[in-house]
TORKOL-4160 file (C-alpha; in steps of 0.2 Angstrom, whole numbers, padded with zeros to 4 digits, m for minus):
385
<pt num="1" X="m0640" Y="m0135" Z="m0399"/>
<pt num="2" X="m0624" Y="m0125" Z="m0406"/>
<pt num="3" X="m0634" Y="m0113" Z="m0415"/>
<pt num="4" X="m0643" Y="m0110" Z="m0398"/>
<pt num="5" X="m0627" Y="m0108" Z="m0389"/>
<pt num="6" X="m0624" Y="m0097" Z="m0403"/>
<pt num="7" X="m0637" Y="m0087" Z="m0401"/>
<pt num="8" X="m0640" Y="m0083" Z="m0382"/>
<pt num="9" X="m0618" Y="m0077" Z="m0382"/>
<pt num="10" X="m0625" Y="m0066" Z="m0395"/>
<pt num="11" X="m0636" Y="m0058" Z="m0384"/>
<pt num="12" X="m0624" Y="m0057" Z="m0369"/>
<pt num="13" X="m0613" Y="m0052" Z="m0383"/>
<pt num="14" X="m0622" Y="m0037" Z="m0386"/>
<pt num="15" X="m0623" Y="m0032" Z="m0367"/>
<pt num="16" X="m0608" Y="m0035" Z="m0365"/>
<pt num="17" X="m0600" Y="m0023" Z="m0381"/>
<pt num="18" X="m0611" Y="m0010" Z="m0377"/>
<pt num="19" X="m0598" Y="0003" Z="m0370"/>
<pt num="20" X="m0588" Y="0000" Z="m0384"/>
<pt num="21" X="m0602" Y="0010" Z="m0391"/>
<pt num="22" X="m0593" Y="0024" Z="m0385"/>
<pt num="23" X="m0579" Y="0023" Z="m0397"/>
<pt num="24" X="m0583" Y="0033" Z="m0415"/>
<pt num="25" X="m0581" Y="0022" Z="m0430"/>
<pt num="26" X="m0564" Y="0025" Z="m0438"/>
<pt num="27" X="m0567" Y="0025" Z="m0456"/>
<pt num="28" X="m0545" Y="0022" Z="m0460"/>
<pt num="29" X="m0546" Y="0005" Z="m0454"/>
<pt num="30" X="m0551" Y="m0012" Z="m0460"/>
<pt num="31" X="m0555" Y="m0030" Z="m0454"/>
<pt num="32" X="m0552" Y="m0044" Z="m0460"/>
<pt num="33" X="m0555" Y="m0065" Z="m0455"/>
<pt num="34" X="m0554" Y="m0079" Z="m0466"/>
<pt num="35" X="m0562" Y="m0094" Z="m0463"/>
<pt num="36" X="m0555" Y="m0105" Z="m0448"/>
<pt num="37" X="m0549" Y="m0123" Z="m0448"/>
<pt num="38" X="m0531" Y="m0121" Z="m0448"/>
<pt num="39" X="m0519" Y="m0108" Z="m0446"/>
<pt num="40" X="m0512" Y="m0112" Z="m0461"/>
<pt num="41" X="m0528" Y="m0108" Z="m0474"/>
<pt num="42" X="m0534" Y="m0092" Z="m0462"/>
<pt num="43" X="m0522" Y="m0080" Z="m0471"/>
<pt num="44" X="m0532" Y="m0084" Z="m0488"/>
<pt num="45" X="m0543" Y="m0085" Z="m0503"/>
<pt num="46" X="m0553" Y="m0069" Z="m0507"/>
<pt num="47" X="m0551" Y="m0061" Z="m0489"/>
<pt num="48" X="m0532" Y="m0063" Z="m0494"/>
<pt num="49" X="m0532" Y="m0057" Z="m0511"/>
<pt num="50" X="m0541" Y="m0042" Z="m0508"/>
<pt num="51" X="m0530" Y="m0038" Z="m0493"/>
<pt num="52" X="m0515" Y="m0038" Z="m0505"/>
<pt num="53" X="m0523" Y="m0030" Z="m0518"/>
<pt num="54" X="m0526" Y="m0015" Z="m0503"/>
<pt num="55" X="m0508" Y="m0016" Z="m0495"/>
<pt num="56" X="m0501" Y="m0012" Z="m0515"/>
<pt num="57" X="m0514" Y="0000" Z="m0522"/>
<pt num="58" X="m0518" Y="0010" Z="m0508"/>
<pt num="59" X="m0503" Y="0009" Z="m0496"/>
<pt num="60" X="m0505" Y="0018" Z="m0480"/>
<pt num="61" X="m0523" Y="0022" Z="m0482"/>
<pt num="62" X="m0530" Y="0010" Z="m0471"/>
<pt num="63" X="m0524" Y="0003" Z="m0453"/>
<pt num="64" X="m0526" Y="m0018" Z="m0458"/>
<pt num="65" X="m0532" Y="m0029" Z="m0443"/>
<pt num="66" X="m0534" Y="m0048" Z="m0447"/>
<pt num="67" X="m0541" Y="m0061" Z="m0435"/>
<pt num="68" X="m0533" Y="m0076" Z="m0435"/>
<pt num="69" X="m0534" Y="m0092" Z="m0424"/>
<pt num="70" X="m0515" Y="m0091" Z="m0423"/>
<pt num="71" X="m0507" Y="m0075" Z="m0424"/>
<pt num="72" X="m0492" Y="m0079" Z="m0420"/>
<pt num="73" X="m0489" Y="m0090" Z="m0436"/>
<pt num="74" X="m0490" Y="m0076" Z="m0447"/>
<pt num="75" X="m0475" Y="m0065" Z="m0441"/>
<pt num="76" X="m0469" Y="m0064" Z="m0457"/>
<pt num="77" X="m0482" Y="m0052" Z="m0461"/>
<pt num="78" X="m0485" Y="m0044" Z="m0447"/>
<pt num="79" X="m0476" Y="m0027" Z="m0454"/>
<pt num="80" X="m0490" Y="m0021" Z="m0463"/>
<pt num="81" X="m0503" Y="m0031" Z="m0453"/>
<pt num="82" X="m0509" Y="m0031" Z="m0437"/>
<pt num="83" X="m0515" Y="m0051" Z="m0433"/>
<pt num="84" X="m0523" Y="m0054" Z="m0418"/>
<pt num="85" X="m0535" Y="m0070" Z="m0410"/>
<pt num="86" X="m0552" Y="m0073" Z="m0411"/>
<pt num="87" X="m0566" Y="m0070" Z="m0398"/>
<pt num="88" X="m0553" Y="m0058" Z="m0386"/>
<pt num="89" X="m0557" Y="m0039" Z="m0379"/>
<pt num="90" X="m0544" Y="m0031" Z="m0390"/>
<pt num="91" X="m0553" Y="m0041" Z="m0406"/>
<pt num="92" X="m0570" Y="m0036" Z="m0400"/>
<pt num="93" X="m0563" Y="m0017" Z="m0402"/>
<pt num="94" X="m0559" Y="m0015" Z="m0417"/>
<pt num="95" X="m0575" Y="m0027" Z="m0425"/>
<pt num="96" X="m0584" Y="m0014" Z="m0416"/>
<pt num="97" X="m0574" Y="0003" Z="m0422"/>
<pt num="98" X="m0567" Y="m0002" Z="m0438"/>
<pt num="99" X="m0578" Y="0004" Z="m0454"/>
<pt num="100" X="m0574" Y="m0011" Z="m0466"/>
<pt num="101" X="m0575" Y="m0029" Z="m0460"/>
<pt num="102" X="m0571" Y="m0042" Z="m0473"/>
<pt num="103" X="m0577" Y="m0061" Z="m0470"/>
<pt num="104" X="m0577" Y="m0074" Z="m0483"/>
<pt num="105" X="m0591" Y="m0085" Z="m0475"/>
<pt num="106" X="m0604" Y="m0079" Z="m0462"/>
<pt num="107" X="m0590" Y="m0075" Z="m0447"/>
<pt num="108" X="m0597" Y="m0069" Z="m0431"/>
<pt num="109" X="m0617" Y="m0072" Z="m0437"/>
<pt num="110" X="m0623" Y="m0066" Z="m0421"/>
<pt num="111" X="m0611" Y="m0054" Z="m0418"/>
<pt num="112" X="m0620" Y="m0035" Z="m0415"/>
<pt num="113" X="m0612" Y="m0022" Z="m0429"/>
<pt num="114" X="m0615" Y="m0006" Z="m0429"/>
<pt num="115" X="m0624" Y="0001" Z="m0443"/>
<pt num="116" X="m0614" Y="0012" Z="m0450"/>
<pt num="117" X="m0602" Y="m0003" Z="m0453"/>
<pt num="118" X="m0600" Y="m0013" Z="m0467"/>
<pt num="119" X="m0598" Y="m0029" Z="m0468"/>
<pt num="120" X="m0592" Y="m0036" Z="m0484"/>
<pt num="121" X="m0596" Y="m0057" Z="m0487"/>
<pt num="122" X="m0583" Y="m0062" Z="m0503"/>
<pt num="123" X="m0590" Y="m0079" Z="m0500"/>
<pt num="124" X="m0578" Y="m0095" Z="m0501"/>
<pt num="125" X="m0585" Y="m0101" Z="m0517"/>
<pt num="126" X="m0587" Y="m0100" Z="m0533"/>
<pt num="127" X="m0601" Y="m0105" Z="m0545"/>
<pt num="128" X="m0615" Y="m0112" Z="m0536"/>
<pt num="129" X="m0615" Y="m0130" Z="m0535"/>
<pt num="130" X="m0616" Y="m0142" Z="m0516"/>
<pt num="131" X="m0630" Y="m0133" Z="m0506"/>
<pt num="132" X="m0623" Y="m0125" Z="m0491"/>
<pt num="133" X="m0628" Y="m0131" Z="m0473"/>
<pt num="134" X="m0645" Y="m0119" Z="m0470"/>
<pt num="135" X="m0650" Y="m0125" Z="m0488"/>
<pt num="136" X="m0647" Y="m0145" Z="m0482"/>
<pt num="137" X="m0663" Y="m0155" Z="m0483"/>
<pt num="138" X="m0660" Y="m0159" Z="m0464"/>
<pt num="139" X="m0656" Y="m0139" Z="m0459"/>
<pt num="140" X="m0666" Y="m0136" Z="m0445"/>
<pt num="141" X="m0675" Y="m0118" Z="m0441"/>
<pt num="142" X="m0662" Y="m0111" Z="m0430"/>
<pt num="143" X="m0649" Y="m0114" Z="m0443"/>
<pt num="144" X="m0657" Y="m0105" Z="m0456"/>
<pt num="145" X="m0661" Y="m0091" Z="m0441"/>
<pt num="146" X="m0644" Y="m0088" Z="m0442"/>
<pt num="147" X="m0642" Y="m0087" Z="m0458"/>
<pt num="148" X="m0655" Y="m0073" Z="m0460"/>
<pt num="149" X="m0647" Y="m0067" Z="m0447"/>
<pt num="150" X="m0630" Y="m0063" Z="m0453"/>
<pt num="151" X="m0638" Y="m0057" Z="m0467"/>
<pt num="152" X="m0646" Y="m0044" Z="m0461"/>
<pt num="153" X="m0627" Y="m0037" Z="m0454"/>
<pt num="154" X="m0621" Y="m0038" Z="m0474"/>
<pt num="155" X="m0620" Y="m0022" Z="m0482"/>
<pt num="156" X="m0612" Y="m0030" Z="m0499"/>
<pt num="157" X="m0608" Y="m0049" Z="m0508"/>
<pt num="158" X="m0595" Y="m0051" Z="m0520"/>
<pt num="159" X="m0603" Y="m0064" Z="m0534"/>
<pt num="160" X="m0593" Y="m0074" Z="m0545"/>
<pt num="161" X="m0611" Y="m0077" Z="m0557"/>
<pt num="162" X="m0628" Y="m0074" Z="m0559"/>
<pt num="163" X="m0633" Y="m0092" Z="m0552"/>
<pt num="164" X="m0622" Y="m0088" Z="m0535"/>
<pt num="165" X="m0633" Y="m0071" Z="m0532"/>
<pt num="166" X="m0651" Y="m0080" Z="m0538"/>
<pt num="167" X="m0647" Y="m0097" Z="m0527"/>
<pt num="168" X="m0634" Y="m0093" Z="m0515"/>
<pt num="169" X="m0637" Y="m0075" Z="m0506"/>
<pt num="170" X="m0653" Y="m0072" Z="m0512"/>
<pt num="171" X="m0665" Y="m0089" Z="m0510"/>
<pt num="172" X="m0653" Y="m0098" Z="m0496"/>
<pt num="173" X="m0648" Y="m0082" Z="m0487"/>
<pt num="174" X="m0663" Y="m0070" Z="m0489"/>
<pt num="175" X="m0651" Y="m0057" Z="m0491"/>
<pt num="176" X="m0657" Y="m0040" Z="m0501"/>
<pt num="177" X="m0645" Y="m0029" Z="m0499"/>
<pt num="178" X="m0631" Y="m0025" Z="m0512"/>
<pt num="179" X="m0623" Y="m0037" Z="m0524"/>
<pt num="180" X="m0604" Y="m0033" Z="m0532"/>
<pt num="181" X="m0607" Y="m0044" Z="m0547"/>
<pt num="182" X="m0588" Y="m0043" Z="m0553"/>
<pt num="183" X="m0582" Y="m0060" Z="m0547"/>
<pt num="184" X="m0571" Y="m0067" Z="m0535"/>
<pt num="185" X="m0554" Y="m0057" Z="m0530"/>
<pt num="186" X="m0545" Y="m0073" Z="m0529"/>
<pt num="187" X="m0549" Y="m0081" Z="m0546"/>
<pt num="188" X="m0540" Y="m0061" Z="m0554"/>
<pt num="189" X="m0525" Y="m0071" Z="m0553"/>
<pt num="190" X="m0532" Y="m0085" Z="m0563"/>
<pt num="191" X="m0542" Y="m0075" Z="m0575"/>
<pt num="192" X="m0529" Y="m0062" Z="m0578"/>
<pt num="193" X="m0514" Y="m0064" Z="m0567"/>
<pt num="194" X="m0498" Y="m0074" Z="m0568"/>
<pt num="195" X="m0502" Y="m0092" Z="m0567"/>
<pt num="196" X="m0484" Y="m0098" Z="m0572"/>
<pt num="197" X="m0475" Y="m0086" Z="m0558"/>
<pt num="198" X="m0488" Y="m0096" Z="m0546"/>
<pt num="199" X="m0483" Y="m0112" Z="m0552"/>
<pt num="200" X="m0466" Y="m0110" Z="m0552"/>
<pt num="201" X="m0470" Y="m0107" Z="m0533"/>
<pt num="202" X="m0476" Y="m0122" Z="m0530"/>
<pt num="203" X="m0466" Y="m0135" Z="m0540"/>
<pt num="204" X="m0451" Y="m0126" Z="m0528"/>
<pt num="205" X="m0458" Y="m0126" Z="m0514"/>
<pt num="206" X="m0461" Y="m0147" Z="m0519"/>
<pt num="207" X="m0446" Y="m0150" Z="m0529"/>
<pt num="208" X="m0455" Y="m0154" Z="m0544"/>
<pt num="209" X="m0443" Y="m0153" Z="m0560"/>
<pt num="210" X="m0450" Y="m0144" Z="m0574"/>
<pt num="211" X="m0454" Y="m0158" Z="m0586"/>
<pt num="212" X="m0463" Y="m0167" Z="m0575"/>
<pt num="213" X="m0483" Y="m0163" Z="m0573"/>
<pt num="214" X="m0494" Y="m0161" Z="m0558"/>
<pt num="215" X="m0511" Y="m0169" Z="m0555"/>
<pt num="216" X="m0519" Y="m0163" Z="m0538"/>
<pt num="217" X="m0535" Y="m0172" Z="m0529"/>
<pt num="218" X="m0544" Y="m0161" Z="m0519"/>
<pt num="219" X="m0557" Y="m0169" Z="m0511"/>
<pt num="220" X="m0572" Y="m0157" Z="m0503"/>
<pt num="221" X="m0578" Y="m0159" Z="m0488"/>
<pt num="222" X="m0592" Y="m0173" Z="m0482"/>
<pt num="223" X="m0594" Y="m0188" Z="m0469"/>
<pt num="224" X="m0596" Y="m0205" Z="m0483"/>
<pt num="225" X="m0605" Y="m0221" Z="m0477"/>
<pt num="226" X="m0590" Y="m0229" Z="m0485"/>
<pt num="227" X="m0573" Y="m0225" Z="m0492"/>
<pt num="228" X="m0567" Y="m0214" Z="m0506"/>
<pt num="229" X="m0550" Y="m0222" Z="m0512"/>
<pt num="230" X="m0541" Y="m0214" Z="m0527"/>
<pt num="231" X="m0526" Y="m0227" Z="m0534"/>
<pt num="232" X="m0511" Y="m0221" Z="m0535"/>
<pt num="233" X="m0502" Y="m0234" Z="m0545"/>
<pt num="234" X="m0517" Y="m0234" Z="m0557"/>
<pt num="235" X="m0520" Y="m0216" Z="m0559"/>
<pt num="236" X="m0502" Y="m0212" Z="m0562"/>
<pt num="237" X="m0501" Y="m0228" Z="m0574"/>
<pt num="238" X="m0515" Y="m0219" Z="m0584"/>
<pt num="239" X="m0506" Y="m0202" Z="m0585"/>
<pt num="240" X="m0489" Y="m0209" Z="m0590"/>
<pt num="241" X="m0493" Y="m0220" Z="m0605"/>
<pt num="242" X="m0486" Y="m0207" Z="m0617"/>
<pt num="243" X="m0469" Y="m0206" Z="m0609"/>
<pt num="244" X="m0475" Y="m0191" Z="m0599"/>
<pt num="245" X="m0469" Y="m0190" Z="m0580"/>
<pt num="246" X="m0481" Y="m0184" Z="m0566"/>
<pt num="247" X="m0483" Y="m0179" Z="m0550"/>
<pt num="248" X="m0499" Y="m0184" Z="m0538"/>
<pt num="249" X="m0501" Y="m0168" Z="m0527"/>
<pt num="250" X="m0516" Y="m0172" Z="m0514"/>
<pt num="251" X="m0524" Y="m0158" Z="m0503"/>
<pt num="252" X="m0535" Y="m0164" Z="m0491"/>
<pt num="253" X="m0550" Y="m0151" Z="m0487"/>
<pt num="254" X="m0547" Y="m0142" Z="m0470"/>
<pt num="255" X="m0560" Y="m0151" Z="m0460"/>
<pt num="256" X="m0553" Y="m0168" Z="m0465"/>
<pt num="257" X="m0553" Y="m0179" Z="m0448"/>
<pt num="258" X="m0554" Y="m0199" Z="m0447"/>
<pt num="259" X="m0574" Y="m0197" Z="m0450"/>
<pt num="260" X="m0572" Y="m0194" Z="m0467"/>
<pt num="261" X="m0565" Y="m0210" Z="m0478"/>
<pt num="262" X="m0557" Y="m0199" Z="m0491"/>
<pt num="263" X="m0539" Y="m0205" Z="m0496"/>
<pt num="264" X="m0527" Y="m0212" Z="m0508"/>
<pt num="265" X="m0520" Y="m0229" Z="m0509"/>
<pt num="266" X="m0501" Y="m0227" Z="m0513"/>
<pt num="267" X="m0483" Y="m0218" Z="m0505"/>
<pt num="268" X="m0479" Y="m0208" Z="m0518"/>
<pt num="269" X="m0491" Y="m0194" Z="m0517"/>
<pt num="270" X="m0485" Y="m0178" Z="m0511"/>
<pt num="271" X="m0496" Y="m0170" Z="m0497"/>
<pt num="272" X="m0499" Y="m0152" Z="m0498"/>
<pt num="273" X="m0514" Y="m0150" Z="m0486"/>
<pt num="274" X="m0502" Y="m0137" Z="m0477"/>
<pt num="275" X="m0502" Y="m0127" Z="m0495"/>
<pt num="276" X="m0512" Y="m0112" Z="m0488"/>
<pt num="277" X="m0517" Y="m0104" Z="m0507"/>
<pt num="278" X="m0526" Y="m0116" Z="m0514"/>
<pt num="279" X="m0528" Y="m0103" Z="m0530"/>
<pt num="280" X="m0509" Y="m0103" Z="m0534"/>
<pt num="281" X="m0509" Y="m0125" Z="m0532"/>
<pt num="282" X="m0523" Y="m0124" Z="m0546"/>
<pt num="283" X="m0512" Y="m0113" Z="m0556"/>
<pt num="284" X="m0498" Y="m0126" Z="m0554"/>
<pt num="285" X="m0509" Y="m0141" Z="m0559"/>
<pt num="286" X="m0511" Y="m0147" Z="m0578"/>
<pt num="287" X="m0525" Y="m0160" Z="m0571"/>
<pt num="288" X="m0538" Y="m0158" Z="m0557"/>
<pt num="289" X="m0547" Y="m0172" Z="m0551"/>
<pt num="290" X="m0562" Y="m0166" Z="m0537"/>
<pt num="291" X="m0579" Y="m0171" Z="m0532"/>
<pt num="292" X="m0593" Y="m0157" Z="m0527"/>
<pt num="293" X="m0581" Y="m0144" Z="m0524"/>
<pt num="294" X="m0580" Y="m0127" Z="m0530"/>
<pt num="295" X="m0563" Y="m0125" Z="m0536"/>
<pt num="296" X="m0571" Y="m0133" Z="m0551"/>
<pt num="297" X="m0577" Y="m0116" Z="m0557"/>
<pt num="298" X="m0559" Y="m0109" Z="m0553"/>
<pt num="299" X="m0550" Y="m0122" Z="m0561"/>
<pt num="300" X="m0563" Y="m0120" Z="m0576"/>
<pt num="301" X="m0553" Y="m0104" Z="m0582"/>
<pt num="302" X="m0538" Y="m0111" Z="m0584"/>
<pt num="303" X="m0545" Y="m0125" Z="m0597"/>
<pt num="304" X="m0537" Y="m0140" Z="m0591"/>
<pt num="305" X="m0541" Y="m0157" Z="m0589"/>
<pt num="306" X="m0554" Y="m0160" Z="m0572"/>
<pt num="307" X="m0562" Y="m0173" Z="m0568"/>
<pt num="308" X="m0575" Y="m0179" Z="m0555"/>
<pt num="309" X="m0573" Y="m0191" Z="m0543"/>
<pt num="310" X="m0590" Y="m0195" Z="m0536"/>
<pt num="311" X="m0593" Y="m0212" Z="m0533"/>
<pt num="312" X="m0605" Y="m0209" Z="m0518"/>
<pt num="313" X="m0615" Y="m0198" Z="m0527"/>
<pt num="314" X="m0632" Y="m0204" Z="m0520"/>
<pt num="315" X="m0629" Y="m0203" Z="m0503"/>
<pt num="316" X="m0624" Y="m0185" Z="m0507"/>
<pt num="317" X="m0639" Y="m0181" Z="m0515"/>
<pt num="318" X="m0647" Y="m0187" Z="m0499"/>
<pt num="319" X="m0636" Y="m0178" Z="m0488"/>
<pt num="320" X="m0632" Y="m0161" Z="m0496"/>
<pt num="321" X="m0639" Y="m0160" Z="m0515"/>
<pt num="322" X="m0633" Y="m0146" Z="m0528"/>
<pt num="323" X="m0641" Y="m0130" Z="m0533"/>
<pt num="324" X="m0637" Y="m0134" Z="m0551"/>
<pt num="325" X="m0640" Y="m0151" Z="m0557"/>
<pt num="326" X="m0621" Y="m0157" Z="m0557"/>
<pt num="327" X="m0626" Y="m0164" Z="m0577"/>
<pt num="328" X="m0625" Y="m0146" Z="m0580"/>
<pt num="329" X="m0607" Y="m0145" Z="m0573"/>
<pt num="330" X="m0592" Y="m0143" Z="m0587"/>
<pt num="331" X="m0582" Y="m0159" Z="m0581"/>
<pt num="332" X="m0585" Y="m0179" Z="m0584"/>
<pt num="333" X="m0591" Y="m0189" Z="m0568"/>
<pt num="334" X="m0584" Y="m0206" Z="m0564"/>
<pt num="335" X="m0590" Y="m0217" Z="m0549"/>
<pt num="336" X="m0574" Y="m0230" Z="m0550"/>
<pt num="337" X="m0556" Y="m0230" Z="m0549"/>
<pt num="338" X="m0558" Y="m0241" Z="m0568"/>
<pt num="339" X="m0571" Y="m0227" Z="m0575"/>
<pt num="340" X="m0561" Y="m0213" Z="m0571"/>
<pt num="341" X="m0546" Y="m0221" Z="m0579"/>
<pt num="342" X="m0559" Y="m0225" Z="m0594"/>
<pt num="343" X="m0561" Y="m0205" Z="m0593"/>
<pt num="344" X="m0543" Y="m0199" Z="m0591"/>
<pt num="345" X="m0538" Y="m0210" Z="m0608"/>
<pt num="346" X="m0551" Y="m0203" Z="m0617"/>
<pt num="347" X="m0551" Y="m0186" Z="m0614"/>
<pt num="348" X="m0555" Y="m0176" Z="m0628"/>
<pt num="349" X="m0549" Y="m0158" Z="m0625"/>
<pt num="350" X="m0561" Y="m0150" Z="m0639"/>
<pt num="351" X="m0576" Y="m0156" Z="m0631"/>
<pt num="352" X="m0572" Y="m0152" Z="m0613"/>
<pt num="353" X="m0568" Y="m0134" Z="m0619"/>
<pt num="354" X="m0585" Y="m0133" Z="m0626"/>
<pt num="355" X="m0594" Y="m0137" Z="m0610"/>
<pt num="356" X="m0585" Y="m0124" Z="m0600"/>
<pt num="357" X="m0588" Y="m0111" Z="m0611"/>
<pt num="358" X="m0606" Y="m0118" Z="m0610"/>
<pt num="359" X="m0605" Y="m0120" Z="m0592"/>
<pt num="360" X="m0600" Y="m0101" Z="m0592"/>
<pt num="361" X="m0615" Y="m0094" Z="m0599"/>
<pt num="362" X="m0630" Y="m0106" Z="m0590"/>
<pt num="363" X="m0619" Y="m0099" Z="m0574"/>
<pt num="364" X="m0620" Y="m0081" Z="m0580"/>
<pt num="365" X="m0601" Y="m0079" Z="m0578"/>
<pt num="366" X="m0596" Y="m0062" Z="m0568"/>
<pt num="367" X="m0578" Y="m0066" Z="m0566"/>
<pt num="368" X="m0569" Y="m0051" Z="m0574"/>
<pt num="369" X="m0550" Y="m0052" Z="m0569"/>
<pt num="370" X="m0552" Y="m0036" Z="m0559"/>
<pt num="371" X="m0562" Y="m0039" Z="m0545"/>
<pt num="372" X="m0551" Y="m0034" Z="m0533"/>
<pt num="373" X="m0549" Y="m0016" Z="m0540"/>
<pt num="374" X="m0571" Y="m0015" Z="m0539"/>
<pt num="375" X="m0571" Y="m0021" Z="m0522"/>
<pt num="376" X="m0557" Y="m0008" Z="m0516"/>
<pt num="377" X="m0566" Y="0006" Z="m0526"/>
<pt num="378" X="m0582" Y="0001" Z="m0516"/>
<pt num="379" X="m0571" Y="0001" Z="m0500"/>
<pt num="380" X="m0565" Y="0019" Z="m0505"/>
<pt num="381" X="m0583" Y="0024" Z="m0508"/>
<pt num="382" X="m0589" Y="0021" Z="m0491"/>
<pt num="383" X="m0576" Y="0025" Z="m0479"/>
<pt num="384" X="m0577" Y="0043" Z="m0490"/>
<pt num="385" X="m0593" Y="0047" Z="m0486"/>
C-alpha cells in the first residue's frame, strides 16, 4: 500500500515540478541525501565522505546542497553547506536544477529527474550479504517496480566488489548503466586513511583511557520472534581473563524500536547509538561482534577480531536470506551467549586472517583506498561536458 502511495505522488510529482523545467541545469552544484532515520546518522557514510573529499580537493567549485530531515542540527557545518528539509518547494528546486545528486540508498525512487542529471547511488553497504527488501522472498511486485524504477534514474554505482555489481545492482536492481568499481568512499579511511586519529576520536568523546580496549555490538536491523540478549558480565569476563581491561560500546541500528528484541543484559555498557560515523567507531574497535550486517566487510580491512552473533539464523533465512551463503563469510558464527564465549577464548588470529583474505577474493574485492578521488574525477568529468 506504501509503494502505491508512493507511486501515484510520483505522478502528481511530476505535474506538479513541471515548471521547474523552466530552470537550466547548473552543472556548479551538487546534491546530496543520506539515508534518513535520525538526524544524527543523515550527515554520513559514503554520501559524507565524498562530500568532504569535494569540499578539500576542489573547494569552491561546486555550490553543496544536503537534504536532511533536520537542518537545523547541523549548523556547525553550515558554512560551506547549504542543509535544507526533505519533500519542501525550495528542495524540489534544486533536485530538479542541480547536475550531480548523490543518495546512498534509493532516495526519491519515484522522483522525475531530468535526463541530463546524474544520479550517483554510493549504496549503504558493503560486500553483498542480507538480501535487500525487493530481493525478500516475500517482496511483492510493486516493490520491485520501484526498484527498477529508481534504476532507471541512476546514471552510475559505486561498487565495493564484483559480487555487489553481479547480485546487488545488476540481478536485484536490473540496473545497466555505469558501474565505478573502485569501492566505497567511506571504507578510504579504513583502507588507507588514519584509523588511530579516528579512534582517538572516539575514546574522547567516551572517555576511554588508552589502556583499556573497546568491543562494539552492532546489531543490523530485523523484527525476531524472540529475543537477541548479548551478556554483559559474561562477554566482558571472557575478554578480561588475561588482565586486559575493556570497554562494551553498543550501537543500536537506526531503525531500532521496541519491535525488535535486540539488547544487552547489563549497566555498564556505553551507548553510542547517537555516534553518527559508524566508520570512525569501527576504527576505534579491537573487537567487533555483529550479526548479518555489512559493516563486516568494513571491519574486515582492519583484521581484527569479529564475530557473529546469530542465534536466530533460521528465521532469518526465512525472512531475508543472503546473497552469499554466510559459510562463505570471513568471521565465526555463534548461536548462544556460551558459544560465542567458546569462540572469543579460542580465537585464533592466523586463521581468521586467512579467511578474510580468502573472503576477499571469492568477493572480487574493489576497495582501493581512493574511491573518493575516482568518484570526484567522474564528477568533474560530467559536469565538464
Amino acid at each position: 500500500m506504501i509503494n502505491l502511495l508512493k507511486l501515484a505522488f510520483s505522478v502528481i510529482l511530476k505535474l506538479i515540478l513541471l515548471p521547474l523545467r523552466i530552470f537550466p541545469i547548473r552543472n556548479d552544484r551538487i546534491v546530496f541525501s543520506g539515508l534518513t532515520g535520525g538526524s544524527g546518522y543523515e550527515y554520513s557514510c559514503n554520501p559524507k565522505y565524498l562530500c568532504e573529499y569535494i569540499k578539500s580537493h576542489v573547494p569552491g567549485r561546486f555550490r553543496i546542497i544536503w537534504l536532511a530531515s533536520n537542518p537545523l542540527s547541523y549548523k556547525e557545518r553550515s558554512n560551506d553547506v547549504l542543509f535544507l528539509g526533505h519533500y519542501n518547494l525550495r528542495a524540489f528546486y534544486y533536485l530538479m536544477t542541480t547536475k550531480i545528486v548523490v543518495t546512498n540508498g534509493s532516495y526519491a525512487p519515484w522522483f522525475p529527474f531530468r535526463g541530463k542529471q546524474r544520479v550517483i547511488n554510493t549504496w549503504h553497504g558493503g560486500g553483498a550479504y542480507k538480501r535487500v527488501e525487493n530481493d525478500k522472498p516475500d517482496a511483492n511486485w510493486l516493490t520491485k517496480k520501484r526498484a527498477e524504477f529508481a534504476a532507471k534514474n541512476i546514471s552510475l554505482f559505486v561498487s565495493s566488489c564484483k559480487k555487489a555489481s553481479e547480485l546487488i545492482f545488476r540481478r536485484t536492481f536490473l540496473y545497466q548503466g555505469e558501474i565505478l568499481e573502485v569501492g566505497t568512499p567511506r571504507n578510504d579511511l579504513i583502507v588507507k586513511g588514519d584509523v588511530a586519529k579516528s579512534a582517538a576520536k572516539v575514546r574522547a568523546r567516551y572517555q576511554i583511557m588508552p589502556d583499556e580496549r573497546i568491543v562494539l555490538y552492532a546489531p543490523t536491523y530485523r523484527k525476531s520472534a524472540g529475543h537477541i540478549i548479548l551478556n554483559e558480565r559474561h562477554l566482558l569476563e571472557t575478554l578480561s581473563r588475561d588482565g586486559t581491561s575493556w570497554r562494551l560500546l553498543f550501537r543500536a541500528h537506526r531503525y531500532q524500536d521496541a519491535e525488535m528484541r535486540i539488547g544487552i543484559v547489563g549497566k555498564e555498557f556505553i551507548d553510542v547509538a547517537d555516534y553518527s560515523d559508524m566508520q570512525e567507531l569501527l576504527a576505534a574497535a579491537d573487537m567487533v561482534i555483529t550479526d548479518y550486517s555489512s559493516l563486516i566487510w568494513d571491519y574486515s580491512f582492519l583484521k581484527r577480531p569479529c564475530f557473529l552473533y546469530v542465534p536466530d539464523i533460521a528465521e532469518y533465512l526465512s525472512k531475508t536470506g543472503f546473497y552469499v551463503d554466510i559459510e562463505r563469510w570471513p568471521f565465526a558464527q555463534a548461536k548462544s551467549n556460551e558459544e560465542l564465549m567458546k569462540m572469543i577464548s579460542e580465537y585464533d588470529a592466523n586463521e581468521s586472517q586467512r579467511r578474510i583474505k580468502e573472503h576477499h577474493q571469492f568477493m572480487g574485492n574493489y576497495e582501493t583506498g581512493e574511491a573518493c578521488k575516482a568518484v570526484t574525477d567522474w564528477i568533474l568529468r560530467e559536469c565538464e561536458k
